[in-house]
N, C-alpha and C positions, 0 to 999 in steps of 0.2 A: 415124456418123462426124462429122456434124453435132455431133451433141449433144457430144463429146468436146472437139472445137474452140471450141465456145461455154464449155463447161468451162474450157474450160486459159484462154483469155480474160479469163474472170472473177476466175479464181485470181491472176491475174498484174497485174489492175485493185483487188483489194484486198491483193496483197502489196506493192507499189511503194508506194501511205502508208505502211503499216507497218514498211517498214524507211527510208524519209526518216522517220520518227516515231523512229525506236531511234536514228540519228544523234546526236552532241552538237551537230556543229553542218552545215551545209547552205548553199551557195550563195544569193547574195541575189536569184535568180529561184528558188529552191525555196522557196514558203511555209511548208509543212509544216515544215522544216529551223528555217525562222526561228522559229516559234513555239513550236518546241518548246525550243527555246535561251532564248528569254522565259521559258518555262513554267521550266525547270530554275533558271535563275535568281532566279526568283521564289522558289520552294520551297526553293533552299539559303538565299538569304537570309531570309524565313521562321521556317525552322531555325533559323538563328544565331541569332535573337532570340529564339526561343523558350530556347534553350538560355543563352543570355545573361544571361534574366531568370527561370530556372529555381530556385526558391528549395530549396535543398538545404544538409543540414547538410555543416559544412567538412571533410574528409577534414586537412588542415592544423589542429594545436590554436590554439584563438582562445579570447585572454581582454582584459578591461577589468576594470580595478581603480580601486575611489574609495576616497576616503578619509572617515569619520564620526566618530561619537561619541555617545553614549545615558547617559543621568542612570537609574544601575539602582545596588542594594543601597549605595544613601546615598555613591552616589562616580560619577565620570565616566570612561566606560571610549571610549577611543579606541580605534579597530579600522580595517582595510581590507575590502572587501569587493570579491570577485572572481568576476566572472561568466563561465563559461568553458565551453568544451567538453573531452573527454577523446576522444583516440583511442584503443581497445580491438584490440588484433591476434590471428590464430589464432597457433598454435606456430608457422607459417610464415615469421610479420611481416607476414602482409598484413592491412592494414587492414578492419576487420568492421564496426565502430561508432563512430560518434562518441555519446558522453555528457554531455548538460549537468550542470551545477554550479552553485553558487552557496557561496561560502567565506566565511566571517567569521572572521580575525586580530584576535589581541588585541598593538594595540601594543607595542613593547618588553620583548617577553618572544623567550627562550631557546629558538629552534626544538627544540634537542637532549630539553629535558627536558616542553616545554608539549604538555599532552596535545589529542589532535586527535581529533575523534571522526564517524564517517560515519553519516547519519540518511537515510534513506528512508520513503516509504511501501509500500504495500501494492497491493491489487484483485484477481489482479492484474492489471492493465492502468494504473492509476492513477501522474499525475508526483507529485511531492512536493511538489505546492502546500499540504497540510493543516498537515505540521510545519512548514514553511518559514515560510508565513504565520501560522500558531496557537499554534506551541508555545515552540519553544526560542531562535531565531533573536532580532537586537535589535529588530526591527520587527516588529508584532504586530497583527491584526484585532482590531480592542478589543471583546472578547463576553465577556458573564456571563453573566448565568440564560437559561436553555432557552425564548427566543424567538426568532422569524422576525428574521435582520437585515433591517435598511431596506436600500434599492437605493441606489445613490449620490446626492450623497457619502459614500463608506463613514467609517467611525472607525476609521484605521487611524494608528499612532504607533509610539513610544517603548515597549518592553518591560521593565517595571522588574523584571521577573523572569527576563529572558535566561541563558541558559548560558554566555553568553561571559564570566563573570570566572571560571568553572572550567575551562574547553576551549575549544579553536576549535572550530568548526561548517563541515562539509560535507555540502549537501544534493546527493542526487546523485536524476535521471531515470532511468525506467526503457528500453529501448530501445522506440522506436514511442511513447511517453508523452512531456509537456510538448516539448523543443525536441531530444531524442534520437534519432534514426535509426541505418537501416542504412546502408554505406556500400557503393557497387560493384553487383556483384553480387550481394551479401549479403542474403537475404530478410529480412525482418523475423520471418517463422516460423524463422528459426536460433536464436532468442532466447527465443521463448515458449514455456517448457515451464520446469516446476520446476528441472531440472539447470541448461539451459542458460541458464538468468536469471541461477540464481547464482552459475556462471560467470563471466557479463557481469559483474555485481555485482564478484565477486572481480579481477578483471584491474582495472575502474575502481578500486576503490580502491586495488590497490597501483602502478598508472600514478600518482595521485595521491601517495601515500608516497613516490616515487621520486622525481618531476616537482620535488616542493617540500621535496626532502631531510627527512620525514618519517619514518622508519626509527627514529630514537633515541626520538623520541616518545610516552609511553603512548599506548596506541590502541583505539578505544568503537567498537561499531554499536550505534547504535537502531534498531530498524525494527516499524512501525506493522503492526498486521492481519496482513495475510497477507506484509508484509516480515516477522513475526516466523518464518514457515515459510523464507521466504527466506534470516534472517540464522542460523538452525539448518546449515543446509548453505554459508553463508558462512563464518563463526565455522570449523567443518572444512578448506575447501578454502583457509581462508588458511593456518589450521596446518597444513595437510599441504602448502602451498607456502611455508613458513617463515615464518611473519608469524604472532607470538602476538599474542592480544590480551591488554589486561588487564581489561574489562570486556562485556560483552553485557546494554543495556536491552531488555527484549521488553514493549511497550507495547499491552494489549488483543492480547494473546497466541492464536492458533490454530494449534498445533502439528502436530496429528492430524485430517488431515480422515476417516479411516477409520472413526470411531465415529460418522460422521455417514452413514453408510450406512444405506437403509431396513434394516427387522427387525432390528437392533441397537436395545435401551434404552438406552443410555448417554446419545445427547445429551436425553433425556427428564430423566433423573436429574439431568445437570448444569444445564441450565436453570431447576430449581425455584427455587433462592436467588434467581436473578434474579428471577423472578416474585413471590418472595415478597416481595423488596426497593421491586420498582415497584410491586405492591398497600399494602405501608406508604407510601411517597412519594403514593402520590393517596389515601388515607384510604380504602383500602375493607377494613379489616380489621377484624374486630369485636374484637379483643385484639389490639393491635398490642405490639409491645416497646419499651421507651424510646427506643431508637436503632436506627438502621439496623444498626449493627454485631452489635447483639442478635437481631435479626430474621430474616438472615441465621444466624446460628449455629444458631438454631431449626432453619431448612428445612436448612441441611447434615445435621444429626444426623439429621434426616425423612429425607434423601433418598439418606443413605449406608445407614443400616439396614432400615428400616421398605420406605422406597420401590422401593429398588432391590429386595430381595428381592420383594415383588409384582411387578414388573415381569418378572422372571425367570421369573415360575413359569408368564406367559402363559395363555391360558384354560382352565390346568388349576387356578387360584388358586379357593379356595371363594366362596361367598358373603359367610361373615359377614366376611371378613379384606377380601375387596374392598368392602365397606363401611364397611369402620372406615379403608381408607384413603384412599379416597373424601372421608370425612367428615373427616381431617387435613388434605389436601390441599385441602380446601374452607377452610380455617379458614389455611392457610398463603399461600394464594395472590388470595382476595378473588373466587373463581369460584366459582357455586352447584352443590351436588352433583351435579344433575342434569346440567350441563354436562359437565361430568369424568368421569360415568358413561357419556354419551353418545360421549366421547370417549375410553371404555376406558381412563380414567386416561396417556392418553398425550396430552396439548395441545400443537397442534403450535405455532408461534411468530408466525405470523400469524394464526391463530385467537384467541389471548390480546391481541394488541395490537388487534384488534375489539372482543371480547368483553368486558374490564377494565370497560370504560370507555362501553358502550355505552346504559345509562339514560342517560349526558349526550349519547348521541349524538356521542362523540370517538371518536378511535382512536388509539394513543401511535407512536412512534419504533421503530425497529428500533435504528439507535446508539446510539441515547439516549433510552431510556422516560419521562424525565421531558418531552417534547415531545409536543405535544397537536396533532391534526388533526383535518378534518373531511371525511368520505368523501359524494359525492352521494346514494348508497344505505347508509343507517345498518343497514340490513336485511342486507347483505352478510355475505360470508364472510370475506373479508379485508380489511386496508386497500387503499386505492388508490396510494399511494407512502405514502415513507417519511417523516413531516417532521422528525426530524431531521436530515434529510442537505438537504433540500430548504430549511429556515431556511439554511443557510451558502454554497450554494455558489457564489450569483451573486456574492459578498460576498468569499468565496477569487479566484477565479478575475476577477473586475474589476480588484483591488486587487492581483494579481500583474501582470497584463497592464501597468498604470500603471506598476507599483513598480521593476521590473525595469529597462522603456525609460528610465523618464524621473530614477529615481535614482540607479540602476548603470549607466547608459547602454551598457547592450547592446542594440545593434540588429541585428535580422536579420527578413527576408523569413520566414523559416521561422514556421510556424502551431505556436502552444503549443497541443499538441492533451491536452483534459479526459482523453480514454482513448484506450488503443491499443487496446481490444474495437471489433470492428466495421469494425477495418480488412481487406484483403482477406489470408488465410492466419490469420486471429488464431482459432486453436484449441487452447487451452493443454493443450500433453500434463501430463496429470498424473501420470506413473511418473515414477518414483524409483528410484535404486541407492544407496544408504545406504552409511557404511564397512564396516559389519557386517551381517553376516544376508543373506539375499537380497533381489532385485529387490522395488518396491512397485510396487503397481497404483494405489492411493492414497497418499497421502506424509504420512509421519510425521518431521520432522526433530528430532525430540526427539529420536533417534538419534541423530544426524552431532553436535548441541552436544554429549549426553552423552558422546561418543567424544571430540570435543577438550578436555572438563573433564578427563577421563582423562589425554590427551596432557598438556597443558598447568593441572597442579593448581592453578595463582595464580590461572585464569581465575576471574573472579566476573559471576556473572550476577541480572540483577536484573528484577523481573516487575511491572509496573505495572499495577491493574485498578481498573477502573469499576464501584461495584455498578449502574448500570444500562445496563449492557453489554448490550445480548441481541446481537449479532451476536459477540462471542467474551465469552461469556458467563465470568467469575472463577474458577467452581467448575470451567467445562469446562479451565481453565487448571492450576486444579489439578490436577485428575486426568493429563492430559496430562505434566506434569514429574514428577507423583510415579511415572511407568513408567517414569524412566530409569534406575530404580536406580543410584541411585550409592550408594557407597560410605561410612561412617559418617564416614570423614576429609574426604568432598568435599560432605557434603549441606551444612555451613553455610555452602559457596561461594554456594547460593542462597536467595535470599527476594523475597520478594513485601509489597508493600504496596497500600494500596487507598485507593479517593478517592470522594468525593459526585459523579460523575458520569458518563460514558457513555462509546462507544468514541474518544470525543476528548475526554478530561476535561480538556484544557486550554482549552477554551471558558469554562472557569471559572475566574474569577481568585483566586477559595479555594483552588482544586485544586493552581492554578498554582503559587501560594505553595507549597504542599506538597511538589510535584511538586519544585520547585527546593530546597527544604532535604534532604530523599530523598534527591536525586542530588547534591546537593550532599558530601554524609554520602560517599555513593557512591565520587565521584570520590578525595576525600581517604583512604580505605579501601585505592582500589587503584593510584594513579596513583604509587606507589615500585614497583610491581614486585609488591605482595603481602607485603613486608616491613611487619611491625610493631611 
C-alpha cells in the first residue's frame, strides 16, 4: 500500500512541471510558466528570421532589364537584356516552378515578325552557363585553341559573332540548375526525368511566348548535349499543344541513348571517326589524309562496312578476318594492333583517351580530344578527369557569377547552383512515352522530333558536330537521325554540318565564325514560315 502511495506521489511531482511546461503562458510566481513563455518566444522569433532571410526562388515572376550595345558583323547592334524568372503551373494553376532566364532584344524591331529562339543546355543536371556564356549570346568568354583558361581576371567581352542580328536569344535554367527551383511543395524530383524536364521546358517557353506577346514570331530551340534529347520531345509537346516551330538547332546531338547499352556494338562502330579524327589532330597516324574531312570519310566507310560487320559476327568471327580488321583499325585510329586485339576490337572511350597519347605520357579530352592532360599514374587505365571540361569551367562559372549581378543587375540571395546531380531526390528516370510506339526504358527522342517534322512539314532542323566530339560523338549523330525515316519529301528538311572542334566547338573563334554564317543561312531559309 506503501509502495502505491509513494507511486501516485511521484507521478503527480513529475506531472505538475510538465503541464506548467505545456502552458503558453503561467503566473509570475510559476517559473516553469515564465520560461517557457521566454523559450516560445525565443524560438518563433528565431523562426521569423530564419524565414525572413530564407533565400528562395520568387513564386511572384521578377525581372530587371538594362539596356546595351555590342560592335558585331561591322555595325552596332543595340539590345535589352532581361534577367528574370518564369513561373511554370500544373493543369491546375498551381504554381510548380519558377525558371531563370536571361533575354537579349534586338532594338527596334517588329515583335510580330522578329524571330525569338530558346537555347538551353544539357547534363542533365546542367544551368545554361555554357551557351550563355560561349556561344551565341552578345557577351562571350574570349577562348580559342584547346587550352587551360587562366583564373581571373577572365577575357570576357564583346561577341563579334552573336546571334542577335538574326533572332533574339533566351537562355533558360533547367529546374534545380543555375537560379531555378521548385516552388511549394513541389519536389525538385517532379522535374527530373526525361518526360517531365520537358515538360518543364515546354510550359517555360510558351509562359515566355505568351508573357512578351511572342506568338506571331518565328520560333528556334537550340539545345546542347543531352538538351538535344530534351529538345526531340520539346519540339513534339509544343506542336501537339499548338506552338510550331520553324526551326530546331541540335548542337553535339545524343538522340538514342539505347545503343549505348553494354552488348550492343553500335556505340563501338560510331566512335571510330572520332577516333580516327583525334589520332589525325595529334599526328599519330602513319598515312594520315590531307584533311580532317578526308580522314574521317575513310573511318565512316571502315566503320559502316568492314567494321560493323565483324563486330556482329562476335566470337564466331574467324581469325584471318579478325586480323585484317585489327590491322585497319590500327592504321585508322593511331592504336597498335596488339592493343585492339587485346581489347577484342571493341576500345572503350576511356581506354583510347589514355592509350592515344600515352608515349607522351598525356591523356586527351572526352569533349574535346584536342585537349591534353596529365594523369599522376601514366600507367593507368583511364584518365583521371576530363581536361576539356576542367580548362573552362572556373572561367564559365566566375564570369557568369560577376556578369549577371553586376551588369544585368540581378540580385538575389538564391545560390547559381553548377548542377542539380547530387541534390537530395536527384535520380533522373529515364523512361520515356514517345508519340508513337510504346513506352522506353531508355529514351530515344528522334521519335517525338520525327513525329512533329511529320505534323509540322516547314519544320527544319539543323545538326551541328564537332569532329572531336567523343561525348556525342558526329557519326553517333548520324546514325541516330538516319532511323527516323522520314519521308523522301521531308529528309531535306534536315542537314548537318560540322566544325574543327569538340562538344563546344564555339570555344573556337574559327568555328564560331562558321557557326554563325550556318545559322545564319539557317535562319533566313526559315524565319518566312518555310516559304521560298
Amino acid at each position: 500500500m506503501k509502495r502505491l502511495i509513494c507511486l501516485a506521489v511521484m507521478v503527480a511531482m513529475l506531472g505538475a512541471p510538465a503541464a506548467a511546461f505545456a502552458q503558453e503562458s503561467g503566473s509570475s510566481s510559476n517559473g516553469g510558466g515564465a520560461m517557457r513563455s521566454a523559450t516560445d518566444r525565443f524560438r518563433n522569433a528565431n523562426a521569423d528570421a530564419i524565414e525572413k532571410d530564407w533565400a528562395r526562388a520568387p513564386v511572384e515572376e521578377t525581372e530587371v532589364t538594362t539596356a546595351h550595345s555590342v560592335n558585331a558583323h561591322g555595325k552596332t547592334l543595340r539590345y535589352h537584356a532581361t534577367a528574370g524568372t518564369l513561373t511554370i503551373r500544373d493543369d491546375a494553376g498551381m504554381p510548380t516552378a519558377s525558371l531563370f532566364y536571361t533575354a537579349y532584344t534586338l532594338d527596334g524591331q517588329p515583335v510580330g515578325t522578329r524571330p525569338v529562339t530558346y537555347l538551353y543546355n544539357g547534363g542533365p543536371g546542367s544551368p545554361t552557363v555554357w551557351l550563355h556564356m560561349g556561344s551565341f549570346g552578345p557577351m562571350r568568354v574570349q577562348t580559342d585553341e584547346p587550352t587551360v583558361v587562366r583564373p581571373a581576371p577572365f577575357a570576357f567581352g564583346p561577341n563579334d559573332m552573336t546571334l542577335l542580328d538574326q533572332t533574339d536569344l533566351v537562355f533558360i535554367d533547367m529546374v534545380g540548375a543555375g537560379f531555378s527551383r521548385p516552388l511549394g511543395e513541389t519536389s525538385g524530383s517532379a522535374f527530373w526525368g526525361v518526360d517531365q524536364d520537358a515538360d518543364a521546358f515546354a510550359r517555360a517557353i510558351m509562359r515566355y511566348t505568351t508573357k512578351f506577346s511572342r506568338w506571331s514570331s518565328p520560333k528556334y530551340i537550340i539545345g546542347e548535349s543531352y538538351g538535344t534529347l530534351r529538345t526531340g520531345a520539346v519540339a513534339f509537346q509544343l506542336e501537339d499543344r499548338g506552338m510550331s516551330l520553324n526551326g530546331v538547332v541540335l548542337l553535339s546531338s545524343i538522340m538514342n541513348y539505347g545503343v549505348r547499352q553494354p552488348g550492343y556494338p553500335q556505340n563501338f562502330v560510331t566512335l571510330l571517326p572520332t577516333y580516327s579524327a583525334t589520332a589525325w589532330y595529334h599526328h599519330k597516324l602513319a598515312h594520315p589524309a590531307a584533311t580532317v574531312e578526308e580522314q574521317v570519310q575513310r573511318a565512316r566507310d571502315f566503320a559502316l562496312g568492314p567494321y560493323a560487320s565483324a563486330l556482329a559476327k562476335g566470337h564466331m568471327i574467324s581469325d584471318a578476318e579478325r586480323a585484317e580488321i585489327v590491322r585497319q583499325m590500327s592504321e585508322l585510329t593511331g592504336l597498335s594492333p596488339t592493343f585492339i586485339d587485346n581489347a577484342n576490337m571493341r576500345v572503350e572511350l576511356s581506354s583510347f583517351r589514355k592509350e592515344l597519347l600515352r608515349d607522351r605520357r598525356q591523356t586527351i579530352g572526352r569533349l574535346d580530344t584536342r585537349y591534353l592532360g596529365r594523369d599522376d599514374d601514366a600507367s593507368g587505365d583511364e584518365p583521371e578527369d576530363d581536361p576539356s571540361s576542367s580548362a573552362v569551367t572556373g572561367a564559365y562559372f566566375g564570369v557568369f557569377r560577376d556578369y549577371v549581378a553586376n551588369e544585368l543587375n540581378y540580385k538575389t540571395d538564391v545560390e547559381y547552383r553548377m548542377s542539380a546531380r547530387g541534390l537530395p531526390g536527384f535520380n533522373w528516370n529515364w523512361s520515356h512515352r514517345p508519340p508513337v510506339g510504346g513506352p522506353q526504358t531508355t529514351p530515344n527522342t528522334a521519335v517525338d522530333l520525327a513525329t512533329a517534322m511529320r505534323r509540322n512539314p516547314y519544320l527544319k532542323v539543323m545538326s551541328l558536330n564537332g569532329y572531336y566530339d567523343a561525348a556525342t560523338p558526329f557519326f553517333s549523330t548520324e546514325f541516330d537521325l538516319a532511323q527516323m525515316m522520314l519521308e523522301p519529301n521531308l529528309r531535306p528538311n534536315l542537314e548537318f554540318t560540322y566544325y574543327e572542334g569538340g562538344h563546344m566547338m564555339y570555344l573556337s573563334h574559327e568555328a564560331l565564325v562558321k557557326l554563325h554564317a550556318d545559322l545564319s543561312r539557317f535562319y533566313s531559309e526559315t524565319a518566312n514560315g518555310g516559304a521560298r
